[in-house]
C-alpha positions as CSV (number, residue, x, y, z in Angstrom):
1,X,48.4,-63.9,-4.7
2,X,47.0,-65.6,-1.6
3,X,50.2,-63.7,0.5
4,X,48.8,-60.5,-1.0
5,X,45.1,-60.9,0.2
6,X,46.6,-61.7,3.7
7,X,49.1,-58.5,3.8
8,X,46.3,-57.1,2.9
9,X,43.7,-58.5,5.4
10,X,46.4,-58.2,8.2
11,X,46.6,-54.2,7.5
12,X,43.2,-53.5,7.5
13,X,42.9,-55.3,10.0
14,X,45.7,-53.2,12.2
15,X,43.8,-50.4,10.8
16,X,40.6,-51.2,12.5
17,X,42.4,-51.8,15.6
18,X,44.3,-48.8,15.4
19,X,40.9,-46.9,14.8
20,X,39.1,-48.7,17.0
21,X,41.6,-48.3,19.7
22,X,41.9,-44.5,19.3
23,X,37.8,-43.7,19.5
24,X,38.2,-45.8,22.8
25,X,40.6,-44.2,24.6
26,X,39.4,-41.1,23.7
27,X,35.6,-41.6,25.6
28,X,38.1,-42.4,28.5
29,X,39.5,-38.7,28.6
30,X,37.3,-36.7,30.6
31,X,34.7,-33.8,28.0
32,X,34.9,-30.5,29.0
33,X,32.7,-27.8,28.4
34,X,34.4,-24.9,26.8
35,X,31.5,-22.8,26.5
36,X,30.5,-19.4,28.8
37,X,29.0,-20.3,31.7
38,X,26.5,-17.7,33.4
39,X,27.7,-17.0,37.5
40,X,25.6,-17.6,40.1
41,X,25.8,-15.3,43.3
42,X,27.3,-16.6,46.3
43,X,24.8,-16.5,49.5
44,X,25.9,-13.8,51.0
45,X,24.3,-10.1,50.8
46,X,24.1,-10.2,47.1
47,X,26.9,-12.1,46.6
48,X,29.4,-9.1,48.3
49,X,31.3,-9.7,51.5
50,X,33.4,-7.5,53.1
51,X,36.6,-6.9,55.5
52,X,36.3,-5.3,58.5
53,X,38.5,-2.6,57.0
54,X,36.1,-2.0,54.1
55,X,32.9,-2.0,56.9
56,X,34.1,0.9,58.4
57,X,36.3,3.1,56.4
58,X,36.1,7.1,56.9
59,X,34.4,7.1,53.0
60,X,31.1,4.1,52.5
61,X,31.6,2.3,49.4
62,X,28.4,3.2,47.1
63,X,25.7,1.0,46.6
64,X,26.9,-2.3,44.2
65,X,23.9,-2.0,41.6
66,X,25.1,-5.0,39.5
67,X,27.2,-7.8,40.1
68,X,28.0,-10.7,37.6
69,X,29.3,-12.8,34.9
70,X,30.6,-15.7,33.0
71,X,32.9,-17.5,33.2
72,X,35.0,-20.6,30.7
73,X,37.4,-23.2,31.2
74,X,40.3,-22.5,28.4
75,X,42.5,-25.7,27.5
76,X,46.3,-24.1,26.5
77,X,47.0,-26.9,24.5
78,X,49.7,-27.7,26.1
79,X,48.5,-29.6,29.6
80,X,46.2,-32.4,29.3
81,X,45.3,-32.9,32.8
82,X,44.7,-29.4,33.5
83,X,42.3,-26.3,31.9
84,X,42.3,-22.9,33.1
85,X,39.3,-20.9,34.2
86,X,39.3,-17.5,32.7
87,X,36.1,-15.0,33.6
88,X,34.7,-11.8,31.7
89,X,33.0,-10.0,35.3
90,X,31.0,-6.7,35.6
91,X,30.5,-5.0,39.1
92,X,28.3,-1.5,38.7
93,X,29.1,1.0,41.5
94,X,26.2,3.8,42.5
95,X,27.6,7.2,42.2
96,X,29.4,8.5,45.9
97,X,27.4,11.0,47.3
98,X,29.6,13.5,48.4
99,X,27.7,15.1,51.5
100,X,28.5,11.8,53.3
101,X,32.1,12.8,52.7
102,X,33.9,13.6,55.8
103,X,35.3,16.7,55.8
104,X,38.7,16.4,55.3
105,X,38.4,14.6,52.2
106,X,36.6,17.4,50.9
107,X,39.5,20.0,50.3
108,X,42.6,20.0,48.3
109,X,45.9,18.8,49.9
110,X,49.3,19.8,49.1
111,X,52.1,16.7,49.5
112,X,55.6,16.9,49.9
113,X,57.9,13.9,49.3
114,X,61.7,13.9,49.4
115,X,63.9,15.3,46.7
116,X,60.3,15.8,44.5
117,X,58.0,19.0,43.6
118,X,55.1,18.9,46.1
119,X,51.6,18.3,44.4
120,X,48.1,18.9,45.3
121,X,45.7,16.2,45.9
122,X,42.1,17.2,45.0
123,X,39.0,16.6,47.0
124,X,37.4,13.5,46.7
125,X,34.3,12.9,44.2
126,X,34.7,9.0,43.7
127,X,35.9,6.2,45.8
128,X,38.1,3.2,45.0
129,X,37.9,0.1,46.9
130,X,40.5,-3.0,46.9
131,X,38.7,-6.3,45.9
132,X,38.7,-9.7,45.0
133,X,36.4,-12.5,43.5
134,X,35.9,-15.6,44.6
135,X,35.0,-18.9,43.1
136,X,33.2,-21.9,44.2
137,X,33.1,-24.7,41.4
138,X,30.4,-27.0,42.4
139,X,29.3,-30.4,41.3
140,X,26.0,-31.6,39.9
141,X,25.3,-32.4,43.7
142,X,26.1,-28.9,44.9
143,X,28.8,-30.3,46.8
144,X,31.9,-27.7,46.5
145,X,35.1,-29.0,43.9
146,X,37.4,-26.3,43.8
147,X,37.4,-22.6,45.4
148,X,39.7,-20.1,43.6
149,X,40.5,-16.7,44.3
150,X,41.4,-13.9,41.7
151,X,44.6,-11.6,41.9
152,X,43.4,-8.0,43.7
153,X,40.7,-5.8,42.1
154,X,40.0,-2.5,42.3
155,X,35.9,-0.9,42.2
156,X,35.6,2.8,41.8
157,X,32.1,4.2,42.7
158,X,29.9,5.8,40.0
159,X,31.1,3.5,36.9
160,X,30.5,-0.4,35.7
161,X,34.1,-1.7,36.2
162,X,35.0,-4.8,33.8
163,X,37.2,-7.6,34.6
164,X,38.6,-10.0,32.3
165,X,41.2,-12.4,33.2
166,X,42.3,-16.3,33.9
167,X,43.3,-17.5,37.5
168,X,46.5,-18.2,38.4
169,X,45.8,-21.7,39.5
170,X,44.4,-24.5,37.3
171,X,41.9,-26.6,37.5
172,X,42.5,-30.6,37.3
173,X,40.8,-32.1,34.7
174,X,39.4,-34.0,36.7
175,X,37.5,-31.3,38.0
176,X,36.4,-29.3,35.4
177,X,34.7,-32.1,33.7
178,X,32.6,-33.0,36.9
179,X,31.6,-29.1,37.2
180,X,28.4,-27.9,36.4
181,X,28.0,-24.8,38.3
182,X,30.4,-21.4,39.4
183,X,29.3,-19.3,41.7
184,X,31.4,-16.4,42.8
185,X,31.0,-13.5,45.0
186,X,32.9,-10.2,45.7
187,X,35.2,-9.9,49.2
188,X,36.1,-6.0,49.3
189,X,39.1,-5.7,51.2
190,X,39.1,-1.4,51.9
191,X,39.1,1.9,50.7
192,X,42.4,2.8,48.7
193,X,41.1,6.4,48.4
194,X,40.8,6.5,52.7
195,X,45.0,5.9,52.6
């Protein structure tokens, strides 16, 4: 009887240890927050750079009327020292107005390739610009933790174009517990209709 009550007092007591041990070493792993976070603006115009190419293309990309987002870091389940950051972005393009069109965008052009029908091209109502975003993840400080940039993008004028998509790169752990602010920012690169 007495080599029962001590089996028994040793297993609880492994038990608690076990426990005990587990809820520890779990407050060491770093908490992150997997909830939509709300983009700030970079500090540039508006949060919109642009290339030199984009600056002066034949066609002026259109007023950007709305630019921003969210954006949430997505464990996979499989890595437990790195998250991915995925975003859900919105950038709202005024309509082109097409009297600031130069002229030979403004009549249809018949091309010829190789070994292939010819086709005509017609004039140019809307523009589409190649873009990217940019991401700054910042500590509670401000100081900058991570920068990330997303695969090419690309704005047409007169429409709200929706992106929704993870970065390539990861983010340590490390990192995405210590961040408490993204702010992001378009770069447009150039005019894919000016080619």
């Amino acid at each position: 009887m007495k080599t029962v009550g001590i089996a028994t007092l040793l297993l609880l007591s492994a038990l608690a240890g076990a426990t005990g041990a587990y809820f520890y070493l779990s407050r060491l792993q770093p908490r992150i927050n997997t909830d939509w976070h709300q983009l700030s603006l970079g500090p540039s115009a508006r949060g919109v750079t642009m290339h030199s190419d984009a600056m002066f293309a034949d066609i002026s990309l259109p007023e950007i009327k709305q630019l921003e987002g969210k954006a949430k870091f997505i464990r996979d389940g499989v890595s437990k020292d790195e998250v991915q950051l995925g975003y859900l972005v919105t950038v709202t393009v005024d309509n082109l107005d097409t009297s600031k069109i130069p002229a030979k965008y403004r009549k249809e052009k018949v091309e010829h390739y190789k070994g292939g029908p010819a086709f005509t091209i017609m004039p140019v109502e809307q523009v589409v610009y190649e873009a990217r975003l940019d991401f700054i993840l910042k500590d509670k400080d401000g100081f900058d933790l991570l920068a990330l940039a997303s695969q090419p993008i690309n704005i047409s004028s007169g429409k709200e174009n929706k992106f929704q998509a993870t970065f390539e790169q990861t983010v340590p752990i490390s990192i995405a517990s210590r961040t408490v602010e993204m702010v992001f920012s378009l770069y447009v690169k150039g005019c894919i209709t000016c080619r």
